[in-house]
VEXMAR-832903 format. One line per field, with one value per residue (C-alpha): z, x, y negated; residue in one letter; residue number from 1. Coordinates in Angstrom, 1 decimal, decimal comma. Example, Ala and Ser with C-alpha at 12.3 -4.5 7.8 and 13.67 -1.06 7.14 Angstrom:
BEGIN
w = (7,8;7,1) .
u = (12,3;13,7) .
v = (4,5;1,1) .
resn = (A;S) .
resi = (1;2) .
END
This chain:
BEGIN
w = (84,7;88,0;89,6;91,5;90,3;87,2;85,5;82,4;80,7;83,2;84,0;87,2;88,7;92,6;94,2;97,4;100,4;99,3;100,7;99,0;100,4;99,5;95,9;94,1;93,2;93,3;94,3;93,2;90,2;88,1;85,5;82,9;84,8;86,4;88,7;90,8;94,6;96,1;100,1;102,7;101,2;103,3;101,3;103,0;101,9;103,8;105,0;103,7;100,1;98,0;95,6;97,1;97,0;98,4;96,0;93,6;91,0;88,3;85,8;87,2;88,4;90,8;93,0;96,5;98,6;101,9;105,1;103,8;106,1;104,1;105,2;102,5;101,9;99,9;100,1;101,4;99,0;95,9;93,2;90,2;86,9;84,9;84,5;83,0;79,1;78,8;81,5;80,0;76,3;77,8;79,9;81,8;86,0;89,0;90,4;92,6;95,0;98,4;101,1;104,1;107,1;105,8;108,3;107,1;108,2;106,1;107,8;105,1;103,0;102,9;104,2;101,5;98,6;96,0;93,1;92,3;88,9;88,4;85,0;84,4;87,4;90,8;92,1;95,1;97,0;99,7;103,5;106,4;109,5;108,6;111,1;110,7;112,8;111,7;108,5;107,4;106,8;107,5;103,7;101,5;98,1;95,4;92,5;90,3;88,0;85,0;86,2;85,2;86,3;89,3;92,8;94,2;96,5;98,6;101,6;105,3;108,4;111,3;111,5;114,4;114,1;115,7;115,4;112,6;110,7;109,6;109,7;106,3;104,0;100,8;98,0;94,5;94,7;93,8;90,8;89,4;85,4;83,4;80,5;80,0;77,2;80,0;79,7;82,6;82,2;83,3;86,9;88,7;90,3;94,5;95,8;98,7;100,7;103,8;107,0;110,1;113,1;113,5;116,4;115,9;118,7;118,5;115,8;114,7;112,8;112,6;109,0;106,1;103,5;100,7;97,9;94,8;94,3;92,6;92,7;96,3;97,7;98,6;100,1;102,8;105,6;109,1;111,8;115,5;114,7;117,8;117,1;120,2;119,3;120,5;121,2;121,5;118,6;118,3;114,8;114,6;111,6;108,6;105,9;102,6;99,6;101,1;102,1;104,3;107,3;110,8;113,7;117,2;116,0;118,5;117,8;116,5;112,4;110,4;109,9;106,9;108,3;110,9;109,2;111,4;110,7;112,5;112,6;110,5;107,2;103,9;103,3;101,1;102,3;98,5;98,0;95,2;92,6;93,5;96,8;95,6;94,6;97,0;96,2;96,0;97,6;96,0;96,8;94,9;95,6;93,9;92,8;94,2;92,1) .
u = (-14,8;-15,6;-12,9;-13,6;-10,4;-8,4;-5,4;-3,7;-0,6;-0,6;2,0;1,6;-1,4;-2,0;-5,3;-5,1;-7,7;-11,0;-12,9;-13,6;-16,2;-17,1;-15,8;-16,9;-13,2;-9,4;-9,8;-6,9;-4,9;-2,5;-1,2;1,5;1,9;5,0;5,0;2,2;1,4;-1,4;-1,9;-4,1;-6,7;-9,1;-10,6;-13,0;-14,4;-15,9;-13,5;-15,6;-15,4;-12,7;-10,9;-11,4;-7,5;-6,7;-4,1;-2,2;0,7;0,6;3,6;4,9;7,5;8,0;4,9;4,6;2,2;1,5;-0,9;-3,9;-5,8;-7,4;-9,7;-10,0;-11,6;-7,7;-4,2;-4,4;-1,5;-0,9;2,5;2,4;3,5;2,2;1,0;3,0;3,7;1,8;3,5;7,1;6,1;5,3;8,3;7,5;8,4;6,8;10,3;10,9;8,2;7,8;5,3;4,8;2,5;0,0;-2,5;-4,2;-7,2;-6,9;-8,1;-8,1;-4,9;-1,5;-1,1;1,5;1,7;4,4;2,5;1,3;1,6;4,9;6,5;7,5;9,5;9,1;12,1;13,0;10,5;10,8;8,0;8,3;6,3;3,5;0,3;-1,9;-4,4;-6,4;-4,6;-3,2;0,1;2,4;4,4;3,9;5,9;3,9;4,7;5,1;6,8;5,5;6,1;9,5;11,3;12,1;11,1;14,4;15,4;12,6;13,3;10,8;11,2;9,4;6,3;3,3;1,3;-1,6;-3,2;-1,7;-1,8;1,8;4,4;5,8;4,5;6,5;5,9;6,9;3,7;1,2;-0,3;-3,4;-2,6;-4,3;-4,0;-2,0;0,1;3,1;6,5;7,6;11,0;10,3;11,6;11,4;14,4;13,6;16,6;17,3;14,5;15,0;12,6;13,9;12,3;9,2;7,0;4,3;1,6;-1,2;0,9;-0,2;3,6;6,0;6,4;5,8;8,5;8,8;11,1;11,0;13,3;16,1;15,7;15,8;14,9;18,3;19,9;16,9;17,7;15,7;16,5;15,0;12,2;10,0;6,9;5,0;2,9;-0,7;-0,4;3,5;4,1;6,8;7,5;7,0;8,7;8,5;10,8;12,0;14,1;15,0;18,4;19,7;21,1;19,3;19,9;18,2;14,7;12,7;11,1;14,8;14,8;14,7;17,7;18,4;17,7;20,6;22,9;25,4;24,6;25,8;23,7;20,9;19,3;20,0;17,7;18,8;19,7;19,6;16,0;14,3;12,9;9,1;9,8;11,3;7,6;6,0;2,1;0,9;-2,2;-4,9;-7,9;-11,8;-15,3;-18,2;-20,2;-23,5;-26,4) .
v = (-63,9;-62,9;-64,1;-67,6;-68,9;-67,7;-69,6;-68,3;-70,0;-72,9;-75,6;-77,9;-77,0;-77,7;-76,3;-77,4;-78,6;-76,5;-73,3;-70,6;-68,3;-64,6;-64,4;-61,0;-60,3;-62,3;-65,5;-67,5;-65,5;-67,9;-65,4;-66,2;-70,0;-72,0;-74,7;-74,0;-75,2;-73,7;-75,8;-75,9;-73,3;-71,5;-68,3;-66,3;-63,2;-59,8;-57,7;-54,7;-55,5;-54,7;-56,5;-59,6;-60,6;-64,2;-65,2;-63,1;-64,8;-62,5;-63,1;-66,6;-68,1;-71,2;-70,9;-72,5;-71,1;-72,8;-73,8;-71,0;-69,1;-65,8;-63,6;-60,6;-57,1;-56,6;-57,8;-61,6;-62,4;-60,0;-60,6;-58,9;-59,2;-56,3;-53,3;-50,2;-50,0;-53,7;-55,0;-53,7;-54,9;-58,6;-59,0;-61,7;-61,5;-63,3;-65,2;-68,0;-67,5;-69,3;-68,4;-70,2;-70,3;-67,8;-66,6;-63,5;-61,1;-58,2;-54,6;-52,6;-54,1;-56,0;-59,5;-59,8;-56,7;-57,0;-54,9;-52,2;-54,0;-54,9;-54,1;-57,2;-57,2;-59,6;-61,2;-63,9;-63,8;-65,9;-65,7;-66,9;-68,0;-65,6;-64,9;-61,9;-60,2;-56,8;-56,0;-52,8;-53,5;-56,3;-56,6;-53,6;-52,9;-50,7;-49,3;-45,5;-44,0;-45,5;-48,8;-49,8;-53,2;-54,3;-55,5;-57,4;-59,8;-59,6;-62,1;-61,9;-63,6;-65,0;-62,4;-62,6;-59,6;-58,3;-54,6;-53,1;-49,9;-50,2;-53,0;-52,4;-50,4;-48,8;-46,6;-45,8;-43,3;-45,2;-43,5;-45,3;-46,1;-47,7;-44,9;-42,2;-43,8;-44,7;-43,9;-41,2;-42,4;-45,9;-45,6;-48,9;-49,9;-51,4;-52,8;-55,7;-56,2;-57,8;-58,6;-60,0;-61,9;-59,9;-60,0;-56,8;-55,8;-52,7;-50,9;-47,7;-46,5;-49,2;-47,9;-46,0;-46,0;-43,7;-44,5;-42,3;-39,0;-39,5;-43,4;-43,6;-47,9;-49,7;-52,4;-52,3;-54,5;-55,0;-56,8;-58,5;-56,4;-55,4;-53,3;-52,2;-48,8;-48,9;-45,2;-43,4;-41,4;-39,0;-40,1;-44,5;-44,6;-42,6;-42,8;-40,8;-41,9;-45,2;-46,4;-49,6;-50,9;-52,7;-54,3;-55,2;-53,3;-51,2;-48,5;-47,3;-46,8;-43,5;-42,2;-43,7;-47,3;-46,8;-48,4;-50,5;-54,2;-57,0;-59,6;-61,5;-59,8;-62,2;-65,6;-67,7;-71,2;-73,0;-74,8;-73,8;-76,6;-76,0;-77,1;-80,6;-81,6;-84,1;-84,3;-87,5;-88,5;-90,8;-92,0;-92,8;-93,8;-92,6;-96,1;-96,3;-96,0) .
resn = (X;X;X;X;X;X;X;X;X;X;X;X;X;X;X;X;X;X;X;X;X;X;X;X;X;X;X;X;X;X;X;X;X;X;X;X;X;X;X;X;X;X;X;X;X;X;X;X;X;X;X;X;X;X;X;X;X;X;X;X;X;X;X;X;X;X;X;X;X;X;X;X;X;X;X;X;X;X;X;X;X;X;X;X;X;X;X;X;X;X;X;X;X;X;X;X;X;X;X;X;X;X;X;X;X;X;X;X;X;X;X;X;X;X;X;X;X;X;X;X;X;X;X;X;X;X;X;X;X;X;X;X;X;X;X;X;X;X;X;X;X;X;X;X;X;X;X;X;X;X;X;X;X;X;X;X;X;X;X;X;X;X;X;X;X;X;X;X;X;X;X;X;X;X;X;X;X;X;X;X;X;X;X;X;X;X;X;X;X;X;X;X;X;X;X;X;X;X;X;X;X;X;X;X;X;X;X;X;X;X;X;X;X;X;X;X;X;X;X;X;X;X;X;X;X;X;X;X;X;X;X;X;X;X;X;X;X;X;X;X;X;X;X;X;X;X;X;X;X;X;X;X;X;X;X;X;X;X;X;X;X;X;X;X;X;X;X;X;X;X;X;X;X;X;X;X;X;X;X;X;X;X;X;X;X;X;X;X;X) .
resi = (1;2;3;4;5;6;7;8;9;10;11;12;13;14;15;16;17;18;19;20;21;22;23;24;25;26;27;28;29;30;31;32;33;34;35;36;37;38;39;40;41;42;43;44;45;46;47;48;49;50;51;52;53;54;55;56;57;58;59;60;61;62;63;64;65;66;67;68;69;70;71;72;73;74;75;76;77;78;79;80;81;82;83;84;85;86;87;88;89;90;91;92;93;94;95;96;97;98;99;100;101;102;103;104;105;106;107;108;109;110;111;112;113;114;115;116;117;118;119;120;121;122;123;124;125;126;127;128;129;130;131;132;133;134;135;136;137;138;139;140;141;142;143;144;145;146;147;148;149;150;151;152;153;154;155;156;157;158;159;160;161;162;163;164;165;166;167;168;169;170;171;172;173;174;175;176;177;178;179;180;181;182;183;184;185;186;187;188;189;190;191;192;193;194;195;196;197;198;199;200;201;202;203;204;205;206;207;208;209;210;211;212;213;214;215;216;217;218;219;220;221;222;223;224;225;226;227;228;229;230;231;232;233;234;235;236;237;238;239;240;241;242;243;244;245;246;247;248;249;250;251;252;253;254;255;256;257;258;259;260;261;262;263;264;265;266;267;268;269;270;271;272;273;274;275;276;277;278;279;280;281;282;283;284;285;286;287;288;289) .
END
């Protein structure tokens, strides 16, 4: 494999404390795993290389992400679970996911993507406290026609952000297949995403979001968002197929964002089981010779 660290059908695995350094592709990718804690991980690869994702849960559920710093040619943190008719056929979603205090570099991607592969459908997601610098786009949703599943309840607050293409980024456009054996009626359903608390400097559009016809994006919700443009732009936000509601966010929304909202955006207050887990620390010696 070329991937520094790969993890298939694992149960209670923590990776936490190391460096990685200039990986030739993903760095961290659990795939078909539960129960995992990745803490305190510094991964640094160029930011001219692509496909050098930070860490990207790929079909699991009940992962805790916390205290890395990435630096990445691609997304700093990638969830997927699938791609098109074999993603569909193994069924199995990335869910109960917690990110925390992620500081990202990223110029030519997301600091968190949620796809493109997907067709096992992602669901509660849960960042917060998230730092980025140079990156493309703050949180960006991807998937296509194809696809199928779902991307849902999708939970952001508490962003610092520093020269950026776009503060989010959607798109159910995003046409690369990986044959041309998928189903065009698997339309993936995007509903419930919410970001609040954002803080967003040097931003080139505030966003791009572009649901698919017919399937339009709902149950968007933004709120306390400021982005401040690095030049004015007539058009700050650009939107199509979408649908939702915001509050207290400058630039003003797309149409279809101005929704009267009073007050916070959703964030669930339950705790989720992965965060119950208290590493222990131990200690050894290596005997002398």
């Amino acid at each position: 494999s070329h991937e520094a660290h790969a993890i298939q059908h694992g149960s209670s695995v923590v990776i936490s404390n190391v460096t990685l350094v200039n990986s030739p592709a993903w760095n961290i990718h659990p795939v078909y795993s539960s129960n995992i804690v990745v803490q305190g991980v510094t991964i640094l690869a160029p930011t001219h290389s692509p496909n050098t994702d930070g860490i990207n849960p790929d079909s699991c559920s009940h992962v805790r992400i916390e205290d890395c710093y990435i630096v990445s040619g691609d997304d700093c943190v990638a969830i997927k679970s699938g791609w098109d008719e074999y993603g569909i056929a193994y069924g199995m979603p990335s869910e109960h996911i917690v990110v925390r205090r992620l500081t990202c570099v990223s110029p030519t991607s997301a600091v968190i993507a949620l796809g493109s592969e997907m067709s096992g459908g992602i669901s509660d997601v849960r960042a917060e406290d998230i730092t980025a610098v140079n990156s493309e786009s703050g949180v960006r949703i991807k998937t296509a026609v194809g696809r199928g599943a779902y991307v849902r309840d999708v939970f952001v607050r508490g962003m610092s952000l520093d020269t950026m293409k776009w503060v989010f980024w959607m798109t159910g456009n995003y046409k690369s297949h990986p044959d041309d054996k998928y189903d065009p009626n698997a339309v993936p359903v995007v509903e419930n995403i919410s970001y609040q608390d954002v803080v967003a400097t040097g931003v080139t559009t505030a966003a791009r979001l572009e649901g698919i016809q017919g399937a339009p994006f709902r149950g968007i919700c933004i709120a306390n968002v400021t982005a401040t443009l690095a030049k004015s732009r007539k058009y700050p936000w650009t939107c199509t197929d979408v649908e939702g509601v915001s509050a207290g966010v400058t630039p003003a929304p797309c149409q279809p964002l101005q929704g009267a909202h009073d007050g916070a955006c959703p964030f669930p207050t339950d705790t989720l089981p992965i965060d119950q887990l208290v590493l222990q620390q131990c200690t050894y010696s290596i005997p002398s010779s």
